[in-house]
N, C-alpha and C positions, 0 to 999 in steps of 0.2 A: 262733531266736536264743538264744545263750546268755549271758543276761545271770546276774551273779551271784547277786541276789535278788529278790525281787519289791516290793521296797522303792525300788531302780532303775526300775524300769518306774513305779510312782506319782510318783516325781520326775521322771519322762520327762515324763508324762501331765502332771502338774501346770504344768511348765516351756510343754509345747504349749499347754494351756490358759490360760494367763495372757498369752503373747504373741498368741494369737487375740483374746481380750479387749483387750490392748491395740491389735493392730493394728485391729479394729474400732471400739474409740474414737478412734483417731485418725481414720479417714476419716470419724465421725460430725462430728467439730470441725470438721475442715476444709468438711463441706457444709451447717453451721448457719455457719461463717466464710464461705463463697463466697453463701451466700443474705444474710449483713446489709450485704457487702458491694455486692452487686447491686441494695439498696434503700438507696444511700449519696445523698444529692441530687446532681444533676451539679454539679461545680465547671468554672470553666475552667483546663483544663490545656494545657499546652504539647506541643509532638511528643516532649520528651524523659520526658516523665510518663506518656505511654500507651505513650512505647516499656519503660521500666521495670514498669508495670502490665502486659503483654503477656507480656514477658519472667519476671515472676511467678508468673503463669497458668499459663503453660506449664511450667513447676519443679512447681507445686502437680498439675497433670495429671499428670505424670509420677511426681511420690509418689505419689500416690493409687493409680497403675496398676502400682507396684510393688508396695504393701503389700495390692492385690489380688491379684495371685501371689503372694503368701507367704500371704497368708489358704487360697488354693486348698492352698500345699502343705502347712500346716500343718493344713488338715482333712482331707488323703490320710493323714499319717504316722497323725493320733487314728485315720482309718480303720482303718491296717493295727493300731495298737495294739488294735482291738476286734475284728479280726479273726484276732490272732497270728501274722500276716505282721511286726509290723515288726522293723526292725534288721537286715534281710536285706536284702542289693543287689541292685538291681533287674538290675541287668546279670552279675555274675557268682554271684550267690547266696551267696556269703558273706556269714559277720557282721560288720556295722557294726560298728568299734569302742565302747569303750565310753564312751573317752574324744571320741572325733568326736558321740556324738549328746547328750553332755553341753554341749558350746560347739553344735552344731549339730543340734539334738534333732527337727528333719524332715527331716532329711539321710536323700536316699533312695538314695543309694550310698556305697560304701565310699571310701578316699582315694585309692587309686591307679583306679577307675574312673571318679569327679568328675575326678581330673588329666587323665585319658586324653581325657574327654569337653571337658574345657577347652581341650586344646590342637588337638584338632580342628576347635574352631570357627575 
């Protein structure tokens, strides 16, 4: 990769490492929230309260199991960063821009290969 200094790459690092941090504190919150929840006394609720509580749950599963793929892909990019793999596309081996891993700093392909892969699906 040729980024311009090595001062780049620390602010790469740094930027990975803070959003790992925070995506891990958030799913901490949410399973110290889902456990005080779950020791809440039973009230009586109506059908429209458990359909709303249900429909909750299932938003809160669905964050959770996102910000667990970005945890994964945010400890592949520190990977490739400790291994001088990153900033290189997985698909055609070119350099990451430098501007793509600054907004998107585990971006593990280039723009036109992310397009390419996007509009395939």
């Amino acid at each position: 990769m040729d980024l311009p200094t090595q001062n780049h790459l620390t602010t790469l690092r740094s930027l990975l490492t803070y959003r790992l941090h925070e995506l891990e504190s958030d799913i901490n919150a949410a399973q110290v929230h889902d456990t005080a929840v779950s020791v809440e006394p039973s009230e009586v609720r109506d059908r429209q309260d458990e359909a709303v509580r249900a429909q909750t749950g299932e938003i809160d599963e669905a964050q959770e199991r996102r910000d667990m793929e970005e945890i994964g892909l945010v400890k592949a990019a520190l990977h490739r960063l400790d291994t001088g793999t990153y900033g290189g596309c997985l698909d055609c081996g070119a350099d990451i821009g430098l501007q793509r891993l600054l907004v998107q700093p585990a971006a593990s392909r280039c723009a036109a290969c992310q397009a390419a892969r996007e509009q395939s699906k």
